[in-house]
N, CA, C and O atoms as a GROMACS GRO file, in nm:
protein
  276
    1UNK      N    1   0.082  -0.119   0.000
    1UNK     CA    2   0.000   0.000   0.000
    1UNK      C    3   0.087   0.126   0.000
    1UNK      O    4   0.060   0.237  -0.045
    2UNK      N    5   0.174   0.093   0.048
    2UNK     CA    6   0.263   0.244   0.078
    2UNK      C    7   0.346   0.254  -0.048
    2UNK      O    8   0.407   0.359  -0.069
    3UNK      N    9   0.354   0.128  -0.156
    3UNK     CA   10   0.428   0.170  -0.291
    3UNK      C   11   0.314   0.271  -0.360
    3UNK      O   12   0.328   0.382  -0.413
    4UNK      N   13   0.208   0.194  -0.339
    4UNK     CA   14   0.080   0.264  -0.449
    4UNK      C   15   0.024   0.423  -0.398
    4UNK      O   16  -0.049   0.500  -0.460
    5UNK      N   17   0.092   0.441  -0.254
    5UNK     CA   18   0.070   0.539  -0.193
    5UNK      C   19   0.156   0.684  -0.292
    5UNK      O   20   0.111   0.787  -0.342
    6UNK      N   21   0.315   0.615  -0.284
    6UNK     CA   22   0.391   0.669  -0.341
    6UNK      C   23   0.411   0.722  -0.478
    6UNK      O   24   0.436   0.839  -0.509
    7UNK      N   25   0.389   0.567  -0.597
    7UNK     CA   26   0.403   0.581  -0.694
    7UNK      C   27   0.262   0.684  -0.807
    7UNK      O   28   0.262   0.723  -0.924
    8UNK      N   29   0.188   0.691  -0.723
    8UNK     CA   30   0.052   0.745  -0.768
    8UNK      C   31   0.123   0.947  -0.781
    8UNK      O   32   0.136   1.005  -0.889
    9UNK      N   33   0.145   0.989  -0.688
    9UNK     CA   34   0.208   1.123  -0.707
    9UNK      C   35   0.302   1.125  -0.754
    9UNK      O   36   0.322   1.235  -0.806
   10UNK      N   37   0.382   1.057  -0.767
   10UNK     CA   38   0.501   1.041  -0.862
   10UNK      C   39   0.498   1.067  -0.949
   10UNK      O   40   0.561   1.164  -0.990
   11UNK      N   41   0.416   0.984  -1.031
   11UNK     CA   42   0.397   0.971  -1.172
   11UNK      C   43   0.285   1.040  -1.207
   11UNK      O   44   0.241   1.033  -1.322
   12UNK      N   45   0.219   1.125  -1.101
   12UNK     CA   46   0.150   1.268  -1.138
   12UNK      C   47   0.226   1.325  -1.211
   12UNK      O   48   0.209   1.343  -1.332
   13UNK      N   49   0.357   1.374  -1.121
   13UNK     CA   50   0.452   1.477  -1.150
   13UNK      C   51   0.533   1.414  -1.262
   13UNK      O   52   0.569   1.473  -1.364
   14UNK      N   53   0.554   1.316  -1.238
   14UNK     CA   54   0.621   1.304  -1.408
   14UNK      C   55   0.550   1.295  -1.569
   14UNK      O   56   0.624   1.321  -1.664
   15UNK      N   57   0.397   1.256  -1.596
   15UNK     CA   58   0.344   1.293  -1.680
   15UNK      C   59   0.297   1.433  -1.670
   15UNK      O   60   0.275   1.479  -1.782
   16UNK      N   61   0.279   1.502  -1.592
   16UNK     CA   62   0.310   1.627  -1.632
   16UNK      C   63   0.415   1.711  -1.638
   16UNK      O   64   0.435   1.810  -1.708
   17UNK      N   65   0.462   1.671  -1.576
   17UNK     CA   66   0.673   1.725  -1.662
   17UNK      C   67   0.650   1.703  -1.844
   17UNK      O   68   0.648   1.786  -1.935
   18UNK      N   69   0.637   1.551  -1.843
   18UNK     CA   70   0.697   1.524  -1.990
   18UNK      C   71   0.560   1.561  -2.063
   18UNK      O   72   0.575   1.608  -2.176
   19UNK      N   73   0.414   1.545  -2.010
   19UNK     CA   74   0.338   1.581  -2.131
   19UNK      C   75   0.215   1.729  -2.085
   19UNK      O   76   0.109   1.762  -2.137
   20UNK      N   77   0.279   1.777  -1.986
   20UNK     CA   78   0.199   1.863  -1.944
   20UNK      C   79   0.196   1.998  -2.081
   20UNK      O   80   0.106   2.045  -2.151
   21UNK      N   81   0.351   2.025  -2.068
   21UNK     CA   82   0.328   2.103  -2.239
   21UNK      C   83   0.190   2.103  -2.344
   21UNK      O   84   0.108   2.188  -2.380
   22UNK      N   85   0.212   1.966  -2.370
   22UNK     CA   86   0.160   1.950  -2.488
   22UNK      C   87  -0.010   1.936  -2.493
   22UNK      O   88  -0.088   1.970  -2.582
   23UNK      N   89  -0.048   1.849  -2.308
   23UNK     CA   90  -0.180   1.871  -2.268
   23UNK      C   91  -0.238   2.026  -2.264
   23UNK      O   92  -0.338   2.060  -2.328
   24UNK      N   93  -0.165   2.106  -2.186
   24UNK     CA   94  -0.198   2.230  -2.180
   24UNK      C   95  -0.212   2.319  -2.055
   24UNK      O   96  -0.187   2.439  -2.038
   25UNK      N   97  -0.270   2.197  -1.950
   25UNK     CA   98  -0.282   2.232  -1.803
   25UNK      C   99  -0.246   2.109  -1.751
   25UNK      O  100  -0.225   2.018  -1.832
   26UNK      N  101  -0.233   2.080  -1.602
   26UNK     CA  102  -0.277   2.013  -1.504
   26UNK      C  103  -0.397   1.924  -1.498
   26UNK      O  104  -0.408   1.803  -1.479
   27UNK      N  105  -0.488   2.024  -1.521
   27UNK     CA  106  -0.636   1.958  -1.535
   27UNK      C  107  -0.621   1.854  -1.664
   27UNK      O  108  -0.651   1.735  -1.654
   28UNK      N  109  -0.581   1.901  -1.761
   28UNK     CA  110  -0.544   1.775  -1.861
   28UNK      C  111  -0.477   1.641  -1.827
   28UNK      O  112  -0.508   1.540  -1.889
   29UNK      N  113  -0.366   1.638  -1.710
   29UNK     CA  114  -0.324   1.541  -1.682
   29UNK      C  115  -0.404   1.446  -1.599
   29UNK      O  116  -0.361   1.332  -1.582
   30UNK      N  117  -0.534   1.490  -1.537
   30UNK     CA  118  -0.629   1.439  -1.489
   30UNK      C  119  -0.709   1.388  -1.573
   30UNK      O  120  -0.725   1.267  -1.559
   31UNK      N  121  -0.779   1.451  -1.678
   31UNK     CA  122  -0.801   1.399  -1.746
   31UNK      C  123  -0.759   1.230  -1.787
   31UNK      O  124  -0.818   1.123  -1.774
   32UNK      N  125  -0.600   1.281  -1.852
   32UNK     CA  126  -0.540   1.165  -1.916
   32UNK      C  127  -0.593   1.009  -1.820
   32UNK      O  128  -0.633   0.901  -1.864
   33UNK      N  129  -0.566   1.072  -1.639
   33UNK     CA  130  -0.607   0.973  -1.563
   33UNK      C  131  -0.705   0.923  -1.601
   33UNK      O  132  -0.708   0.807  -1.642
   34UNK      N  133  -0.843   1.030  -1.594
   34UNK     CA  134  -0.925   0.950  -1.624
   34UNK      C  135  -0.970   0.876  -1.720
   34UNK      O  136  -1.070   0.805  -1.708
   35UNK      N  137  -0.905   0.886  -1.822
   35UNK     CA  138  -0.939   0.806  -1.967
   35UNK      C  139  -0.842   0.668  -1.958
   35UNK      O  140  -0.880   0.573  -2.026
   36UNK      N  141  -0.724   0.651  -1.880
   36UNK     CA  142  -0.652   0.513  -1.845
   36UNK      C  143  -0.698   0.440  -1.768
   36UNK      O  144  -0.688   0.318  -1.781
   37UNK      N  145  -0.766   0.504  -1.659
   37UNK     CA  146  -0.788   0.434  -1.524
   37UNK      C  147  -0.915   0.325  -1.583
   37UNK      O  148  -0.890   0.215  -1.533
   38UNK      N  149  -1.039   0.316  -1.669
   38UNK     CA  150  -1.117   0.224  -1.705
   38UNK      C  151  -1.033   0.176  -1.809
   38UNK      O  152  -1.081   0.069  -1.846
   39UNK      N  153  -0.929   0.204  -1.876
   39UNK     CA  154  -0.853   0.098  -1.978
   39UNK      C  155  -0.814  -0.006  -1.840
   39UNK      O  156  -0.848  -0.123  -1.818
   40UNK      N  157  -0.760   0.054  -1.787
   40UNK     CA  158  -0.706  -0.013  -1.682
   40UNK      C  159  -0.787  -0.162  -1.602
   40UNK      O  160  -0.754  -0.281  -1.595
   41UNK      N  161  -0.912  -0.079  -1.547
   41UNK     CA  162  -0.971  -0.198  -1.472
   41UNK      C  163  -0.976  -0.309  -1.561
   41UNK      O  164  -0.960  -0.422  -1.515
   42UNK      N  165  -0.998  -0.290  -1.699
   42UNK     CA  166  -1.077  -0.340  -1.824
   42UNK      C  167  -0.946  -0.456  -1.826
   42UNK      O  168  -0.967  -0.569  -1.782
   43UNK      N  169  -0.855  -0.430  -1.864
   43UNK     CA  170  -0.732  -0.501  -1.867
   43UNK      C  171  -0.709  -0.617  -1.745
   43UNK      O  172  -0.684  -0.733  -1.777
   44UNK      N  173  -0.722  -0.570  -1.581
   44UNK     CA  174  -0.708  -0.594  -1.497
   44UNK      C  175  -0.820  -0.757  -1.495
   44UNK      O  176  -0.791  -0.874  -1.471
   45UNK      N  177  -0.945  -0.692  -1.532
   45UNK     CA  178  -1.052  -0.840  -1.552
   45UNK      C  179  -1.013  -0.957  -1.662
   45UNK      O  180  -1.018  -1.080  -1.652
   46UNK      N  181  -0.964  -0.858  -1.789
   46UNK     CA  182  -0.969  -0.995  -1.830
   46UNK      C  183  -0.841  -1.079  -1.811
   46UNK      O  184  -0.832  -1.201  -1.820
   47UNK      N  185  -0.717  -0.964  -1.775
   47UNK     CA  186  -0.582  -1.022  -1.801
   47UNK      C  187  -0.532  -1.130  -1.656
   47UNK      O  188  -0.450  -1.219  -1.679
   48UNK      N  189  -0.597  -1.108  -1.491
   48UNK     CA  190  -0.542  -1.122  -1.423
   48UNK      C  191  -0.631  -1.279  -1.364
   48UNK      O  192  -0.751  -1.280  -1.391
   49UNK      N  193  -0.606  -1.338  -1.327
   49UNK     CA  194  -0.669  -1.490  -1.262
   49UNK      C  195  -0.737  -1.436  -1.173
   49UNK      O  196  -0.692  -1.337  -1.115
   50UNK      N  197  -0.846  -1.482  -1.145
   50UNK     CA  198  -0.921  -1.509  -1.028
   50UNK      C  199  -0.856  -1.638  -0.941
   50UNK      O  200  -0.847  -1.752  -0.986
   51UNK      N  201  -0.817  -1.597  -0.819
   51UNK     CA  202  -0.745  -1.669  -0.693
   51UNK      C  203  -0.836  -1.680  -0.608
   51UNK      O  204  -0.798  -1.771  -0.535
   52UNK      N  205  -0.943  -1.640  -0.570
   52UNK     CA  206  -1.070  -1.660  -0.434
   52UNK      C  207  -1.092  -1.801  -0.413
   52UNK      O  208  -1.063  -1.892  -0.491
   53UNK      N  209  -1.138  -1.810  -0.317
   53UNK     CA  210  -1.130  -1.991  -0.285
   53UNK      C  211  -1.011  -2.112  -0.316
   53UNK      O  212  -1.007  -2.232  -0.291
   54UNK      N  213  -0.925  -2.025  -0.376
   54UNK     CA  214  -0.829  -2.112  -0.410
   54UNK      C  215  -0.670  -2.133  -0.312
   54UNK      O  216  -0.596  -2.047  -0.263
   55UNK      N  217  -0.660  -2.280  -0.311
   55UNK     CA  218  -0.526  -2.280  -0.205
   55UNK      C  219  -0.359  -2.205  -0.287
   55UNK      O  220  -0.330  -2.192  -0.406
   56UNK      N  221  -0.297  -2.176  -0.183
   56UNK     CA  222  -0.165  -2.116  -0.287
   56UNK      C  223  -0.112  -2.277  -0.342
   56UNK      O  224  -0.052  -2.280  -0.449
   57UNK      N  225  -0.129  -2.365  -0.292
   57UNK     CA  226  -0.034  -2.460  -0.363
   57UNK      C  227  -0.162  -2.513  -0.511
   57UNK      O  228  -0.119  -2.580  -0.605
   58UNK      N  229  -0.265  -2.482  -0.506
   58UNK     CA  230  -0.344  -2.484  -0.643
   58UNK      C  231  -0.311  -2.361  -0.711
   58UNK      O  232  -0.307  -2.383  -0.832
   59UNK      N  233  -0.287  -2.242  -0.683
   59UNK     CA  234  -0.244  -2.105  -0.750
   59UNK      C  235  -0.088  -2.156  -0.812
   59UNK      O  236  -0.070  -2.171  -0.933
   60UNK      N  237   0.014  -2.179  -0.713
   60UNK     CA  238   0.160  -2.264  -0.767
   60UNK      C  239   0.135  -2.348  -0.878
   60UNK      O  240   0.214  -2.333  -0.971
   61UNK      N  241   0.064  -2.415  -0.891
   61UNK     CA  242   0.064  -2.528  -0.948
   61UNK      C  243  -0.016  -2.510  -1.108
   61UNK      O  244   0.002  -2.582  -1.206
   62UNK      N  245  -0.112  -2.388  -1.094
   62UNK     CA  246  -0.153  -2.330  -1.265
   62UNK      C  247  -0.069  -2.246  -1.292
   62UNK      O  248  -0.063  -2.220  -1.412
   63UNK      N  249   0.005  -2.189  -1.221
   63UNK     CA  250   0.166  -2.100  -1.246
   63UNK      C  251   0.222  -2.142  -1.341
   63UNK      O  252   0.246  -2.089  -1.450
   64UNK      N  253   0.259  -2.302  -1.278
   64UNK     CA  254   0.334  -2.347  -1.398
   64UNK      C  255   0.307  -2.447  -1.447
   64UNK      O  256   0.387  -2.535  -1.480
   65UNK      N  257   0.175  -2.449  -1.462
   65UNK     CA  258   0.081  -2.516  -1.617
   65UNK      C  259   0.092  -2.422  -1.730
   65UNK      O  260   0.124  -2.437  -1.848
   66UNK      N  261   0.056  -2.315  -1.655
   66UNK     CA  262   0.019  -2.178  -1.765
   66UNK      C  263   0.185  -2.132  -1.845
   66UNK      O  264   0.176  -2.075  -1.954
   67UNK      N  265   0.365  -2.167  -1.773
   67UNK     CA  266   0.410  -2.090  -1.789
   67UNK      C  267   0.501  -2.192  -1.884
   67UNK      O  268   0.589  -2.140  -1.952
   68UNK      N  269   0.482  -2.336  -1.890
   68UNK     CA  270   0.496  -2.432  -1.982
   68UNK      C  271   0.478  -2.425  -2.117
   68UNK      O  272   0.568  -2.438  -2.199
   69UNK      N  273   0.344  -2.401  -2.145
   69UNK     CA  274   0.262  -2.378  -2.257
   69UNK      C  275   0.298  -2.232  -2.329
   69UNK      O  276   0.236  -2.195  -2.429
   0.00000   0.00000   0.00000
């Protein structure tokens, strides 16, 4: 929690360093947020496993079914 705490203002300030220019304001770089952040979840559903009910040595074990193939 304390990376995501961190890296979240971070990388405020660095997309608006490198693309604040070209956005125009601040408020644009919010923007930008908000137009990634649902790419994001979107990605997050289909790309990431569902683990709920599942033991870690069944999570280990499609690890490397999945990393075989």
């Amino acid at each position: 929690m304390w990376i995501v705490g961190f890296t979240g203002p971070l990388a405020l300030l660095v997309i608006e360093s490198v693309f604040g220019h070209s956005l125009g304001t601040v408020a644009s770089v919010f923007w930008f947020y908000a137009l990634i952040s649902p790419l994001a979840f979107i990605w997050g559903g289909k790309s990431l496993p569902e683990t709920n009910g599942r033991t870690v040595e069944e999570i280990t074990e499609w690890r490397r079914r999945t990393e075989r193939s």
